[in-house]
C-alpha positions, -999 to +999 in steps of 0.1 A: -110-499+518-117-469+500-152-449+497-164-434+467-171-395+462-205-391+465-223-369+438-223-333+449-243-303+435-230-267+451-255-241+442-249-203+454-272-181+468-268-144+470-289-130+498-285-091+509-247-080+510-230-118+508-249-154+500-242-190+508-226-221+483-248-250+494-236-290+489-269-310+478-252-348+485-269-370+465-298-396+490-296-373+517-313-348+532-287-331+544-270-300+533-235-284+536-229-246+533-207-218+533-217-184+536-199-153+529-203-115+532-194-086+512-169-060+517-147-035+501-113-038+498-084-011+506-080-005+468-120-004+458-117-042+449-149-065+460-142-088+482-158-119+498-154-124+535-159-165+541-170-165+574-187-198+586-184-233+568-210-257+583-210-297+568-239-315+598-217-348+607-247-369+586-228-360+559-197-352+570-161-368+558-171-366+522-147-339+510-181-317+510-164-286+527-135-286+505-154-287+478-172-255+490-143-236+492-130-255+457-163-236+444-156-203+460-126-197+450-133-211+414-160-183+414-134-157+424-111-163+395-140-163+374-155-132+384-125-116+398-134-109+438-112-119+461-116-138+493-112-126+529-108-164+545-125-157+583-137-191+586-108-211+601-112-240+575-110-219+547-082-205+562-068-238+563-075-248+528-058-214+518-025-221+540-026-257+518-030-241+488-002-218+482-017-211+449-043-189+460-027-166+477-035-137+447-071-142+452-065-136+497-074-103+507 
C-alpha cells in the first residue's frame, strides 16, 4: 500500500539574527518547522546554524522534515550560506547526503 505525498508549501521567515522554513500540509492545521540562527564563519562566510526541526506527529511520516532541510539547503546553494547542521536530523540528512558536504560548516 503506498500513500501519496501530500501537497507541501515551505515558506521561510527571517526573524532577528536567524528565521524558521515552515511546512503548510495541505487540510491540516498543522505545521512543521525548522528554525535556524545566524553566525559567522572562521573565514567571514555567513552561515546558518539549523538547530531544532519540529514536524507535531498529526502530521508526521509525510517526508515533511526532509523536505525542510531539502529547502534549506536548496536556499544555501542559492544564496551561498552555508549550514551549521545542530539539529540531530539534519545532521542525519547531511551524513545521507554526501553531496552536501561543501555547503557544512
Amino acid at each position: 500500500m503506498s500513500e501519496e505525498k501530500p501537497d507541501v508549501t515551505i515558506t521561510h521567515h527571517v526573524q532577528g539574527q536567524g528565521g524558521k522554513y515552515v511546512a503548510h500540509v495541505d487540510g491540516e492545521t498543522h505545521t512543521g518547522m525548522l528554525e535556524w540562527e545566524q553566525r559567522t564563519g572562521e573565514r567571514g562566510e555567513d552561515v546558518h546554524v539549523a538547530t531544532h526541526t519540529v514536524v507535531p506527529e498529526a502530521i508526521g511520516g509525510r517526508g515533511i522534515a526532509g523536505e525542510l532541510v531539502e529547502r534549506l539547503v536548496a536556499d544555501a546553494r542559492r544564496q551561498g550560506f552555508l549550514i551549521e547542521p545542530q539539529c540531530s536530523y539534519v545532521a542525519r540528512k547531511f551524513e545521507d547526503n554526501p553531496d552536501w558536504a561543501d555547503l557544512r560548516a
